[in-house]
C-alpha positions in Angstrom: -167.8 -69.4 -127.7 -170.6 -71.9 -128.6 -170.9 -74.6 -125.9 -171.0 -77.4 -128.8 -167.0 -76.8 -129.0 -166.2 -76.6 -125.6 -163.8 -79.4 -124.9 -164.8 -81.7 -121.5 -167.5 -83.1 -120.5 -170.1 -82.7 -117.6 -171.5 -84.8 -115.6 -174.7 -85.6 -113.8 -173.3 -87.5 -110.7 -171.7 -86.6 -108.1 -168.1 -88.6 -108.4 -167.8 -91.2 -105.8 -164.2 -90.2 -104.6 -164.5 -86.3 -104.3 -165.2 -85.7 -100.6 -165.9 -82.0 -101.0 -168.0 -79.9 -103.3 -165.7 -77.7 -104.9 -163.7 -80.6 -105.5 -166.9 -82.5 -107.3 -168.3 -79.8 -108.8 -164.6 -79.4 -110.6 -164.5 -82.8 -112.1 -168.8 -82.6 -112.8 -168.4 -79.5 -114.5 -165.4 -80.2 -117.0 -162.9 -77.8 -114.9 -159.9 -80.5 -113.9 -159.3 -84.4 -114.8 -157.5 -86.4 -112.7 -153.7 -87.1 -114.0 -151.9 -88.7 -110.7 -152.4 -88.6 -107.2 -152.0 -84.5 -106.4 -151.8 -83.5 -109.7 -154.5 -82.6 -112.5 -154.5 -81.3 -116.0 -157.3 -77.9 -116.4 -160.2 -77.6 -119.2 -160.6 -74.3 -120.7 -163.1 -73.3 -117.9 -160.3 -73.3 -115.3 -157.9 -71.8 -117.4 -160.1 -68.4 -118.0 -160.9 -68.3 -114.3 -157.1 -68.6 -113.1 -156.3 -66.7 -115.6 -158.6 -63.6 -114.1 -157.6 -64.7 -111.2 -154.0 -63.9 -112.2 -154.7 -60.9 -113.7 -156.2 -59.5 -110.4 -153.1 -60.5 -108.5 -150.9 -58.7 -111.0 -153.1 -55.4 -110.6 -152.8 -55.3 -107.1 -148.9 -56.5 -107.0 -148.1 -53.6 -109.8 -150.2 -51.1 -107.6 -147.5 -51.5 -104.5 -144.7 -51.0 -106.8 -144.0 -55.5 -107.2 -142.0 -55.8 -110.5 -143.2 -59.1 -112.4 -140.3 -61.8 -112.8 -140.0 -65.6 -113.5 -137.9 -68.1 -111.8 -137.1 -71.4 -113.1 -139.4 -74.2 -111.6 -136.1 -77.1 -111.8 -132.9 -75.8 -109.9 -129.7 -76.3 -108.3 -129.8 -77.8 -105.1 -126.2 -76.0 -104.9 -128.8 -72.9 -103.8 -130.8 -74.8 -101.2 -127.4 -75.8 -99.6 -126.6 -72.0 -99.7 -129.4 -71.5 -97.2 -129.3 -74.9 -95.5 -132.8 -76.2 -96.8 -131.8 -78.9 -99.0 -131.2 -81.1 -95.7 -133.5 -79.2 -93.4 -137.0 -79.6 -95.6 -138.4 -82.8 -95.4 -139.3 -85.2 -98.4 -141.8 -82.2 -99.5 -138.7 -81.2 -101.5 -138.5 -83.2 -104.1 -134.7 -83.8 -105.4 -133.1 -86.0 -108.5 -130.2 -85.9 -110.4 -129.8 -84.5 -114.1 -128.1 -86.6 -116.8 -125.0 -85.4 -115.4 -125.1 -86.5 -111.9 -125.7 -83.3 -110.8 -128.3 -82.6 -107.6 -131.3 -80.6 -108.6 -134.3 -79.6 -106.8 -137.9 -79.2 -108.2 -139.2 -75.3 -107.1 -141.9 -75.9 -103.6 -140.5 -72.0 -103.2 -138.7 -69.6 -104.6 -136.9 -67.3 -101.4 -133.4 -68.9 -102.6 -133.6 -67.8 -106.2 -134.9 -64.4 -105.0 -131.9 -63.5 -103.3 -129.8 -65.7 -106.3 -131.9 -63.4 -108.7 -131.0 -59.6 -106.8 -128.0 -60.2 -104.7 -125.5 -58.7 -107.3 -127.9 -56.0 -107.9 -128.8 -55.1 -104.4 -125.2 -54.1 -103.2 -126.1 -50.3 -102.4 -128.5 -49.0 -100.0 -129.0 -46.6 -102.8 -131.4 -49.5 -104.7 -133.5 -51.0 -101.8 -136.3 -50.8 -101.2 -137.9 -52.8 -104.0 -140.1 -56.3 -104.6 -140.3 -58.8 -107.6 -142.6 -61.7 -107.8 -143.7 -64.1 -110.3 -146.7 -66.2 -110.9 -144.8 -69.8 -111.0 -146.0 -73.5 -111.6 -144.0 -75.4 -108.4 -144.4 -78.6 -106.7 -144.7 -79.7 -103.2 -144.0 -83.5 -103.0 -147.5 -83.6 -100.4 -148.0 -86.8 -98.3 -151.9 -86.2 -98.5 -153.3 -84.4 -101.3 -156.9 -83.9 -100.6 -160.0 -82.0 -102.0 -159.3 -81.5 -105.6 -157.3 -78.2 -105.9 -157.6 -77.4 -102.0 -154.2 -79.6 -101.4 -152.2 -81.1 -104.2 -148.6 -81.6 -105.2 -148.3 -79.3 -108.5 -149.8 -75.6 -108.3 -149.0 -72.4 -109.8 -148.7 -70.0 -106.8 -147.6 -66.0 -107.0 -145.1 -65.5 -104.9 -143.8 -62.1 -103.7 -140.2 -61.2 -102.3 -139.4 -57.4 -100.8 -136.1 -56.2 -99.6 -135.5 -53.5 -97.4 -132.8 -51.9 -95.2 -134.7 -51.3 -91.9 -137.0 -53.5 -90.2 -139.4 -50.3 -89.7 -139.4 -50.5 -93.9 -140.7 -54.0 -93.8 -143.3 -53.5 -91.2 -144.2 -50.8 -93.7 -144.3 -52.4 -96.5 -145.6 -55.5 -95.1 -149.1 -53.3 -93.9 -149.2 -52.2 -97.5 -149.2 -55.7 -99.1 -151.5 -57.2 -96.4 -154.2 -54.2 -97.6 -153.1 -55.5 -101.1 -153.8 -59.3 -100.2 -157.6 -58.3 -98.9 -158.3 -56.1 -102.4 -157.3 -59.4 -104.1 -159.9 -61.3 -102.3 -162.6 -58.9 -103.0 -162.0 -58.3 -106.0 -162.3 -62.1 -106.3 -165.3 -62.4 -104.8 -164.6 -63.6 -101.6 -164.5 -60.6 -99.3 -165.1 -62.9 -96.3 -161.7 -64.0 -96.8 -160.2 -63.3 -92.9 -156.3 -62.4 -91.9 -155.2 -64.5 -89.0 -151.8 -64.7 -87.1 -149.5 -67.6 -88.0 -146.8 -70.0 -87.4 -143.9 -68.9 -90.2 -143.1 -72.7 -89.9 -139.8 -73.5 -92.7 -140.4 -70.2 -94.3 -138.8 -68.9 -90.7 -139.1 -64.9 -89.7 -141.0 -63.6 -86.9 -143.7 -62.4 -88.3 -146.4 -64.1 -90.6 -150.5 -64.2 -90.9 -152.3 -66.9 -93.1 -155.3 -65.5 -94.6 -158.5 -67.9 -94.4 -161.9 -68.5 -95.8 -163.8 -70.3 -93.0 -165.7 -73.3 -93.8 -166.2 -76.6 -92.2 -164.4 -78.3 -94.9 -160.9 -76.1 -94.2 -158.2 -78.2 -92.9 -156.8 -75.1 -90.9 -158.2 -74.6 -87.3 -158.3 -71.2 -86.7 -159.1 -69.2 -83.4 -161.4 -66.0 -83.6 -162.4 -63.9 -81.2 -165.6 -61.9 -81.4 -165.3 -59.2 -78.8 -162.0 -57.8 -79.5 -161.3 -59.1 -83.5 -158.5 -61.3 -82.4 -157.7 -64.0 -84.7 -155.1 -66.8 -85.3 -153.9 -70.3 -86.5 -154.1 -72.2 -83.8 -150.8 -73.2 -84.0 -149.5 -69.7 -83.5 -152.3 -68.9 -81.1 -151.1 -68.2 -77.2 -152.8 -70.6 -75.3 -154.2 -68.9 -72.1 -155.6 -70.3 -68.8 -157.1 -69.8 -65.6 -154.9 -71.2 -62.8 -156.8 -74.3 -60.5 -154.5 -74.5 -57.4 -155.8 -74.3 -54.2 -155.1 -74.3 -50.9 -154.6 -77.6 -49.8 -151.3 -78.7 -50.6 -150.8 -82.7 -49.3 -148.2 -84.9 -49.4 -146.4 -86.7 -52.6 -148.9 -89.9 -52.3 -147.3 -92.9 -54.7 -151.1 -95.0 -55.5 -151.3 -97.8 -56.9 -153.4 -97.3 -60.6 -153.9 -101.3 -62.5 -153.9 -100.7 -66.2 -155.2 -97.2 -65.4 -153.0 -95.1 -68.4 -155.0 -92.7 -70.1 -155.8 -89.1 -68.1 -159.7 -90.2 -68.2 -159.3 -93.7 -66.8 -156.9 -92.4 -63.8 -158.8 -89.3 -63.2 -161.9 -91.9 -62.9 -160.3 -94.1 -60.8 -158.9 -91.7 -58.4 -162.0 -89.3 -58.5 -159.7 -86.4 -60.0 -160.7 -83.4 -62.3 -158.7 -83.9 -65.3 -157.7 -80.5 -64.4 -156.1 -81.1 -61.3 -154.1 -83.9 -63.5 -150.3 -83.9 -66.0 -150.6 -85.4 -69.2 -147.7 -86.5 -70.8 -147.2 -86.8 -74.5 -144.1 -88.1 -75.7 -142.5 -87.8 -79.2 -138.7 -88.8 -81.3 -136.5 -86.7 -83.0 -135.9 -87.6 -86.7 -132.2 -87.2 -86.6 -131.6 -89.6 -83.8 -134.7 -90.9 -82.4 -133.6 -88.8 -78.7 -137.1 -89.0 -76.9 -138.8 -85.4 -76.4 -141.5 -85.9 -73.3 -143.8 -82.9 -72.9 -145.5 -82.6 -69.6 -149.2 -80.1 -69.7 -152.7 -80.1 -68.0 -154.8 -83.3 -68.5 -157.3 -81.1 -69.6 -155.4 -79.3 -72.9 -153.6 -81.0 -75.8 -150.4 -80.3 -76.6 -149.3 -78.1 -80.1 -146.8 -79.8 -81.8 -145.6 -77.0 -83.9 -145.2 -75.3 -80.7 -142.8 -77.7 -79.6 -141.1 -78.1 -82.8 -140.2 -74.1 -83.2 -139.0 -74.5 -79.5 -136.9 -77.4 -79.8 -135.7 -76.5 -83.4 -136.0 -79.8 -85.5 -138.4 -82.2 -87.1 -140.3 -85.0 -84.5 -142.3 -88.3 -84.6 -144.8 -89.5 -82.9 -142.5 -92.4 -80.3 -142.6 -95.3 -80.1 -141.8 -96.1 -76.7 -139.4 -99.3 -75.9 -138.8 -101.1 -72.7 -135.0 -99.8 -72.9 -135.5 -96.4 -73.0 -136.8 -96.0 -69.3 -140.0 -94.4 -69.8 -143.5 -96.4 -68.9 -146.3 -95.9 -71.2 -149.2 -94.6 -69.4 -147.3 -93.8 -66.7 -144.8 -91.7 -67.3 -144.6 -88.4 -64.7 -142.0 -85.4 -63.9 -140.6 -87.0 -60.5 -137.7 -89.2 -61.5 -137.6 -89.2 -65.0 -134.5 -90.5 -66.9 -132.4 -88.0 -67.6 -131.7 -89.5 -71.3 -135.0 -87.8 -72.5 -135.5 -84.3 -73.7 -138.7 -82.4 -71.1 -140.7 -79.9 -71.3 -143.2 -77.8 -69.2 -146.1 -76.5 -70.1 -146.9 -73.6 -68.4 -150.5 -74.7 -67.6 -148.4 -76.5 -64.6 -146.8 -73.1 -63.3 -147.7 -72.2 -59.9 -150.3 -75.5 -59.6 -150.2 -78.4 -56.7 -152.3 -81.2 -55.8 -151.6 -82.6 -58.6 -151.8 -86.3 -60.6 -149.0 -87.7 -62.2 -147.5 -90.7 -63.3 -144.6 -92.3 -61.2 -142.6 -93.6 -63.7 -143.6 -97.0 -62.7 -145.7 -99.3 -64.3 -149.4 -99.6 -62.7 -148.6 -96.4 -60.2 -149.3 -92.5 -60.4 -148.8 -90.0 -57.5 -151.0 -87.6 -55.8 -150.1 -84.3 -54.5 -147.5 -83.6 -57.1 -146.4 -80.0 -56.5 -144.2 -79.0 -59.6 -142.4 -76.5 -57.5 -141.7 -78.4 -54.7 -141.2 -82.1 -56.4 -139.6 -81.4 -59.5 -136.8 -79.2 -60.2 -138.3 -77.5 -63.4 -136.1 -74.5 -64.6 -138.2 -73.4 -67.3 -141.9 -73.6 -68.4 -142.8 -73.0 -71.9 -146.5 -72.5 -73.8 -146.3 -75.7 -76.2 -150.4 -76.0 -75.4 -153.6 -75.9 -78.3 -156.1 -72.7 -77.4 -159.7 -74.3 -77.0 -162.4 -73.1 -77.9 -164.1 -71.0 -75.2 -160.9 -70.4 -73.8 -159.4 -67.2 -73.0 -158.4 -64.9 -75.7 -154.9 -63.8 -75.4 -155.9 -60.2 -76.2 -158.8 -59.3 -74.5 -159.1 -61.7 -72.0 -162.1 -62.8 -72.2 -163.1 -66.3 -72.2 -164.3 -65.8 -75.8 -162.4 -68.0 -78.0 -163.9 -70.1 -80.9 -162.5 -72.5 -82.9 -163.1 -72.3 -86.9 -162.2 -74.7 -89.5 -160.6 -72.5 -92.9 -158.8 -73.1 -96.3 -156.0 -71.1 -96.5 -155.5 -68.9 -99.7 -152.6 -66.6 -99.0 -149.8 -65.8 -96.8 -147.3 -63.1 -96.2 -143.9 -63.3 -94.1 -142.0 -61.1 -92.4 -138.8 -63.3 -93.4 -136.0 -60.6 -91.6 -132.8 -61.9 -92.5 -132.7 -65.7 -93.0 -131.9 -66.1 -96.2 -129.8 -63.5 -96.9 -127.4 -64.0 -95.0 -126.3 -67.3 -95.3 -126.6 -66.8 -99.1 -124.4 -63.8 -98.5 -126.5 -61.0 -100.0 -125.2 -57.9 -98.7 -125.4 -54.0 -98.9 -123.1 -50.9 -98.3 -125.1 -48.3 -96.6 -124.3 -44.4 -96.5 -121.2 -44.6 -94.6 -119.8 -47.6 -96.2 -120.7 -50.3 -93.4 -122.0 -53.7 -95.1 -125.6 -55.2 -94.0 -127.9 -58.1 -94.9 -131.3 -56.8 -96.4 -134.3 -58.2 -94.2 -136.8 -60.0 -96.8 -140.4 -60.2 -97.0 -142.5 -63.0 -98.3 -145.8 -62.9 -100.1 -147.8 -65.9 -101.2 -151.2 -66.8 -103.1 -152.2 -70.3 -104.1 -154.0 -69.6 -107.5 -155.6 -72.6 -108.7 -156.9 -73.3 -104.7 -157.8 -69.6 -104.6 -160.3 -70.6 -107.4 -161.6 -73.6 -105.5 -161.9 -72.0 -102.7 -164.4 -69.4 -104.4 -166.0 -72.8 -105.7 -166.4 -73.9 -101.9 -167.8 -70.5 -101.2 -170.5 -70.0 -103.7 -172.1 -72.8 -104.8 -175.5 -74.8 -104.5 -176.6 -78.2 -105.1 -176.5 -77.7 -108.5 -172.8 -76.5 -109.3 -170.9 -72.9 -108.7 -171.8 -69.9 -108.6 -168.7 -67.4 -109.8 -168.6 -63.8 -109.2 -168.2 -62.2 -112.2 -164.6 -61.0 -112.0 -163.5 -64.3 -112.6 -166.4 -66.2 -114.3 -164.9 -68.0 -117.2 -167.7 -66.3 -118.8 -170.3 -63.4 -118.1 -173.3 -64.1 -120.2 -174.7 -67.4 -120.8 -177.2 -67.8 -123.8 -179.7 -70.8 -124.4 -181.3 -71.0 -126.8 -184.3 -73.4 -126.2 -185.7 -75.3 -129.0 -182.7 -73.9 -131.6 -184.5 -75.8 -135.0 -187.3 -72.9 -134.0 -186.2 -70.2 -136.7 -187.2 -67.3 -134.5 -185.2 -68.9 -131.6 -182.3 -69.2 -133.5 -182.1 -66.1 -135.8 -182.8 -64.2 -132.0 -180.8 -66.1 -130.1 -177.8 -65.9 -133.1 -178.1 -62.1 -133.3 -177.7 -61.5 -129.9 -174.9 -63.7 -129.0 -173.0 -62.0 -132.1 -174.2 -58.0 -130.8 -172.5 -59.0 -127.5 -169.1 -60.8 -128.6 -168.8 -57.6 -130.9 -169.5 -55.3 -127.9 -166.5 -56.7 -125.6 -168.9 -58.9 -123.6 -167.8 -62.4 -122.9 -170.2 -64.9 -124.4 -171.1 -68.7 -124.0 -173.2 -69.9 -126.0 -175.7 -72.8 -126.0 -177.7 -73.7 -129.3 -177.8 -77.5 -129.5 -180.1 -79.5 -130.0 -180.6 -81.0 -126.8 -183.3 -81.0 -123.7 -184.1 -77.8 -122.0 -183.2 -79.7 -118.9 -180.0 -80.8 -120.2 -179.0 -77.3 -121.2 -180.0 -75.6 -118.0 -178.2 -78.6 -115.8 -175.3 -77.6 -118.2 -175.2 -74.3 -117.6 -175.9 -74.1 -113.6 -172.2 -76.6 -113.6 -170.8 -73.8 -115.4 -172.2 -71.3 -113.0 -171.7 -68.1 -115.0 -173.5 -64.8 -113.7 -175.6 -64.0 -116.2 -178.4 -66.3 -118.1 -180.4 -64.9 -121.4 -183.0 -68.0 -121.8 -184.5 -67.6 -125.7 -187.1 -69.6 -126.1 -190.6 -69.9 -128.5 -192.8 -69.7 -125.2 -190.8 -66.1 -124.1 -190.5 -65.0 -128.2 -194.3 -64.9 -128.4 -194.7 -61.9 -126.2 -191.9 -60.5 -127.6 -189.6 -61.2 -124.8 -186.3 -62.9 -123.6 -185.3 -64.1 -119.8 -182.9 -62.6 -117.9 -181.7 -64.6 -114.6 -178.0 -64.3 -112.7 -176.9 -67.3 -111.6 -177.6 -66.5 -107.5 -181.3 -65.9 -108.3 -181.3 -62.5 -107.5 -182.5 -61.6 -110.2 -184.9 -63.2 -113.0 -186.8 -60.7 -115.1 -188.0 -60.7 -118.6 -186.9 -58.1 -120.9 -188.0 -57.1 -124.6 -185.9 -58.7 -127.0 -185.5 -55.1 -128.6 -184.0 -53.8 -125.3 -182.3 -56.9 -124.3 -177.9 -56.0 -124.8 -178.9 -52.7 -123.3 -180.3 -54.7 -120.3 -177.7 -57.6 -120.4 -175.0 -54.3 -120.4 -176.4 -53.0 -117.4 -176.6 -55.7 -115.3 -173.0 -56.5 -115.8 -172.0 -53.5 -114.7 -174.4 -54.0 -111.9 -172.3 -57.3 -110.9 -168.9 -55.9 -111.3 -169.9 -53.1 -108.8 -170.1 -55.8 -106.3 -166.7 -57.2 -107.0 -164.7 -53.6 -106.5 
């Protein structure tokens, strides 16, 4: 394709509102425009590069027996009601009504019209195991797009189900698609791409793992270990500690504490270790605005997705009235109204000597033994790992916390939806089950941004060759040069013919504009033709990472082009 054509334009600023690179370098470099908050229309650039992206997916999908399907992106909410979403997802489900007054949904994911798709077909043992999956434009009503195509409302996504009869058939199945998910990301170019346990969150099971591409920009904090390999979200990760109780064990001291509310001030004012201190963190249910008060260690934060999995339903930050007998700053385990949902972290197990608040304006206690002055029947972990803190695996206090993007996801789903949308199966002797579902996800269009966040420099991206939008980029320098032209013509028409994928510059432009043109569209390969190069006979060869920059004879040059594609797709395996 000759550049000249190429619908979009590029840009020599960086956009003032793009707060990330790959989100910049997307708009700079004629990729995406801008269409409403979330939501972006793709140049041709994009489209080749999703579109290779895609075909990847497929590859691998095909390889572990997935059979390729389509569902539709608008659908009955009648089928979200089959599985009880359609009032249990929040206002990320977006829902309207047709022209006929009938409640639809638009398609955030696809597990209902799975099971709607199979569950006539599936009724013998005899069929299972199989797996369909489709690659599927759906829409997430986000509160907070951000980053381009990191976060945004409308996405295509591939999206994987498997049914099985045995959960030892899943867990089998599910190894082979987690291998599957890290060929993808090779193949894509981002082998650094890392699997991580995770919290399955609405998608529900027992049994998920996120996989990440660390960078500071990721929105995901992820907790790695690196003596023993462990790795998860940090809102699946088992928050471990080192007990701090000691001997002494005093008295239940009320102290008075003037405007003293936060852990720090208190712990100041009473010459405490933060430590040796209960924070509480208080939150309201959705449904009825019931408080939720969760008592843990002054020093550790407390994991709200933790406590939401625990407690089963959505919660809000509170907002804490002088009715509803709890005092801000102050509130502590001895004495609290009974009208409030609590919880115990188990940081507090086994602990005394404590600070507290007293549930008083103004006063905290010291001494606060949880075994002896509170009758706590249960302690749960509802704490966030730190970083150099314990890893639950090893032991060790080896933990650090990473920021990532997340570009896939698989679930071990069990048997959620399919049995309360009534999807059954007659084994051998005749007795009726559920099948137990898996779940397999791939964001495509933030896979691609993520490889933009990856590999790039100041100058734009750098794309592996298995999904460059193109592999060979020609500029011709000074094309109103006959020989420049005539060379630079015959060899962009000797590759095209050959199978190799072409972009090609010959306008009559800057050398400097051409080159800042093709470094924003970042493909692997540069041929530079040009009158200075032509006099010895020669062309420039260059990939896009500077690993290479050679000069070849024109005469040799597809041979060497050739070869140093092959060279690049080696890497990409």
């Amino acid at each position: 394709m000759k550049l000249e054509k190429l619908v979009g334009d590029r840009f020599k600023e960086r956009p003032s509102d793009c707060q990330i690179d790959s989100h910049a370098i997307m708009v700079r470099g004629g990729y995406i425009k801008y269409v409403a908050n979330g939501i972006f229309s793709s140049y041709m650039p994009l489209r080749r590069i999703t579109r290779k992206i895609e075909n990847i997916i497929r590859d691998e999908m095909d390889k572990v027996d997935g059979q390729e399907v389509q569902f539709p992106v608008v659908m009955p909410a009648s089928l979200w009601e089959e599985s009880g979403r359609f009032t249990s997802v929040g206002s990320e489900l977006l829902r309207f009504r047709d022209r006929n007054g009938s409640q639809m949904v638009l398609g955030m994911t696809h597990e209902e019209a799975a099971v709607q798709l199979v569950r006539e077909y599936g009724q013998s043992y005899s069929k299972y195991p199989f797996m369909i999956y489709q690659i599927q434009t759906k829409f997430r009503d986000e509160a907070r797009p951000r980053g381009g195509l990191i976060r945004v409302r409308e996405f295509t996504m591939k999206d994987a189900y498997s049914f099985h009869t045995s959960q030892e058939d899943l867990e089998q199945y599910y190894a082979k698609c987690h291998q599957a998910y890290e060929n993808v990301f090779r193949r894509a170019g981002v082998p650094e791409v890392i699997s991580v346990a995770s919290d399955s969150g609405m998608m529900g099971g027992n049994v998920s793992h996120e996989f990440m591409l660390l960078t500071p920009i990721g929105e995901d904090s992820i907790a790695i270990c690196d003596e023993c390999g462990y790795s998860a979200n940090m809102e699946a990760a088992e928050c471990i500690y080192e007990g701090v109780s000691t001997l002494q064990n005093t008295e239940l001291e009320k102290v008075h504490t003037p405007d003293k509310h936060t852990i720090e001030d208190v712990c100041e004012y009473l010459g405490a270790d933060p430590k040796k201190s209960v924070k509480a963190v208080v939150y309201q249910r959705n449904d009825d605005d019931a408080y939720i008060v969760v008592f843990v260690r002054g020093d550790l934060d407390v994991n709200e997705t933790k406590v939401r999995n625990y407690i089963g339903c959505e919660f809000h930050p509170a907002v804490i009235t002088e009715e509803c007998g709890l005092h801000a700053g102050f509130i502590g385990p001895v004495g609290i109204t009974e009208s409030c949902t609590v919880l115990y972290d188990r940081s507090l197990q086994g602990e005394n000597d404590l600070v507290c608040g007293a549930n008083e304006t103004d006063y905290h206690y010291k001494g606060f033994s949880p075994a002896r002055d509170a009758d706590i029947k249960e302690y749960g972990d509802f704490a966030k790992i730190t970083d150099g803190g314990i890893c639950p695996c090893c032991g060790k206090h080896s933990i650090k916390v990473s920021r990532g993007i997340e570009v896939g996801n698989i679930f071990q789903l069990g048997t959620k939806y399919t049995k309360t949308m009534g999807m059954t199966y007659l084994d051998a002797n005749g007795e009726s089950h559920n099948p137990i579902m898996g779940c397999y996800g791939i964001g495509v269009g933030r896979l691609a941004a993520a490889v933009c966040e990856a590999h790039h420099d100041d100058y734009g991206p750098i794309w592996p060759i298995s999904i460059a939008p193109w592999q060979v980029h020609i500029c011709a320098v000074r094309a109103d040069d006959e020989e420049v032209k005539n060379t630079a013509d015959a060899l962009y028409q000797t590759l095209e013919s050959s199978g190799v994928e072409v972009m090609y510059d010959d306008r009559k432009v800057s050398a400097g504009v051409m080159f800042s043109d093709a470094d924003l569209l970042g493909l692997p390969i540069r041929v530079v033709v040009s009158p200075r190069n032509l006099k010895d006979g020669c062309i420039e060869l260059s990939t896009r990472d500077k690993s290479v920059s050679v000069k070849v004879s024109a005469a040799d040059a597809v041979d060497e082009i050739q070869k140093l594609i092959k060279e690049l797709e080696a890497k990409c395996v």
